[in-house]
C-alpha positions as CSV (number, residue, x, y, z in Angstrom):
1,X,114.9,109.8,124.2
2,X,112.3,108.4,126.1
3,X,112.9,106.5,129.1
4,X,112.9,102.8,128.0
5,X,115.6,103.6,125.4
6,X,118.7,104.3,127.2
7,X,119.9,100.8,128.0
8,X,122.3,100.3,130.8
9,X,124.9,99.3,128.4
10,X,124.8,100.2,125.5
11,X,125.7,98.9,122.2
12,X,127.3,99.3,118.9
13,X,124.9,99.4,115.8
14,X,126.5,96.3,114.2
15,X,126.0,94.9,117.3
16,X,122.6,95.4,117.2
17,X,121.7,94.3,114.3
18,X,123.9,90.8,115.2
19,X,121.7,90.7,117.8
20,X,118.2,90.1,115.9
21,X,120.5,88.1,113.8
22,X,121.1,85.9,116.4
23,X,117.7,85.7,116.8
24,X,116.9,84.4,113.3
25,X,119.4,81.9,114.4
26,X,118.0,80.6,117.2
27,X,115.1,80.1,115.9
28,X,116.1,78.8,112.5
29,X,117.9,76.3,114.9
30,X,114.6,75.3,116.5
31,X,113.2,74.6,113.2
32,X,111.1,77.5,112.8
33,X,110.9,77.6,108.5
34,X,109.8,81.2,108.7
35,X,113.3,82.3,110.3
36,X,115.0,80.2,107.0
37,X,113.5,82.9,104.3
38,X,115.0,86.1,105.8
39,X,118.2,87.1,104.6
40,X,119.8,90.7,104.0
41,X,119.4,91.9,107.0
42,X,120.7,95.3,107.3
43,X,120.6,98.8,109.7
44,X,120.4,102.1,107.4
45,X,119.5,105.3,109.1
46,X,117.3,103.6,112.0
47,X,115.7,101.3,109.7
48,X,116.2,97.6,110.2
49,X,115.2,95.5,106.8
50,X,115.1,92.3,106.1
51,X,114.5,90.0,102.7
52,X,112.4,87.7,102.6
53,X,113.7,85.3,100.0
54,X,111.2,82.4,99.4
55,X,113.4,80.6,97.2
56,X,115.5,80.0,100.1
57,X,112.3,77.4,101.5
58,X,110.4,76.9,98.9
59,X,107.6,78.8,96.9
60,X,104.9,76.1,98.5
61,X,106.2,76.3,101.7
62,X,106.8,80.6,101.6
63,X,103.2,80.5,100.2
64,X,102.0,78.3,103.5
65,X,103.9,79.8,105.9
66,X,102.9,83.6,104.2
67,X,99.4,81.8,104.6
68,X,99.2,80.7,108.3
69,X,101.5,84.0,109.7
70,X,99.3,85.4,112.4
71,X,100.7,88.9,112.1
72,X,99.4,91.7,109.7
73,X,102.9,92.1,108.6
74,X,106.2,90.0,108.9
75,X,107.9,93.1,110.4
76,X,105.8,92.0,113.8
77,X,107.7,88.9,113.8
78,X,111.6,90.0,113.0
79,X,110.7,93.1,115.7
80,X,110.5,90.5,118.3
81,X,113.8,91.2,119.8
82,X,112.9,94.9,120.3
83,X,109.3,94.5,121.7
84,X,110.1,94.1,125.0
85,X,111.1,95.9,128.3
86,X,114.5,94.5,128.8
87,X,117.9,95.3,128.5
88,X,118.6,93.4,125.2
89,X,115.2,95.6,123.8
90,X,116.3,98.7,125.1
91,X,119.8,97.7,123.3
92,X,118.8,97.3,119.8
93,X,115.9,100.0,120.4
94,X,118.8,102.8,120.7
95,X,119.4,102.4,116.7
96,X,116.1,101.3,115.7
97,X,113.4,103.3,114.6
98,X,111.3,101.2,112.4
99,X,111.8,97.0,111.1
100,X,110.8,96.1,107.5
101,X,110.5,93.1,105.6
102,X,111.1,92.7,101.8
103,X,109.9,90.1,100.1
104,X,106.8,89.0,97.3
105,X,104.3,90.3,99.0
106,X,106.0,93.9,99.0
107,X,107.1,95.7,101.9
108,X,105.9,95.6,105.8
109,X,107.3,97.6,108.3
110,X,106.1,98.5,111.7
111,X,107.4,101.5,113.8
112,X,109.6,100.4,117.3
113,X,106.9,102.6,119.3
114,X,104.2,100.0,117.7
115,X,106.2,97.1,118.4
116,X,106.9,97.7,121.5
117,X,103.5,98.6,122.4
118,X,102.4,95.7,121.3
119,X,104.8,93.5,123.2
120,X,104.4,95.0,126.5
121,X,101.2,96.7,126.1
122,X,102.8,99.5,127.6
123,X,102.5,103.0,126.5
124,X,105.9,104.0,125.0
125,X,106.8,107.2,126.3
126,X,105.8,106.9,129.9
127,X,108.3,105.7,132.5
């Protein structure tokens, strides 16, 4: 386990994945449309997947939001809870291996290591 993955106190797996639930919340809260379309979300073996159900906002407003997304995948966006170097990251990082998103555009996943390099434009295995 590399350093940044042993959290200080650690979680439960269902607890994790209310976690970046929470966070789909929060920001479906602050009005962000993208956070309405993802549903199913769901922790099998280290893999953390999400739906992303159009229907849920709209096929004209999936279509503009899929559109205007700045990230190659939507797995970059429902990783954001893990992409970072603190304790809630290194939390939900302990049963997480890899986030995907399902929806009409097929499947996008991105690997924790990636996301988290990303984020913090840290390397991941060095302490």
């Amino acid at each position: 386990m590399s350093y940044d993955q042993a959290p200080e106190t650690p979680i439960t797996q269902e607890q994790a994945v209310a976690a970046v639930q929470a966070f789909i919340d929060e920001r479906s809260a602050s009005r962000v449309l993208m956070a309405d379309a993802f549903t199913d979300l769901e922790l099998v073996d280290g893999v953390l997947t999400a739906t992303w159900r159009e229907a849920l906002i709209g096929k004209e407003k999936s279509d503009l939001i899929l559109g205007l997304n700045p990230f190659e995948n939507l797995a970059v966006w429902l990783g954001t809870p893990l992409s970072f170097d603190n304790e809630a990251g290194r939390q939900i990082r302990q049963h997480v291996h890899t986030v995907s998103v399902i929806g009409p555009f097929g499947v996008g996943s991105m690997s924790v290591r990636d996301l988290y390099e990303r984020g913090t434009g840290l390397p991941y295995d060095q302490p």
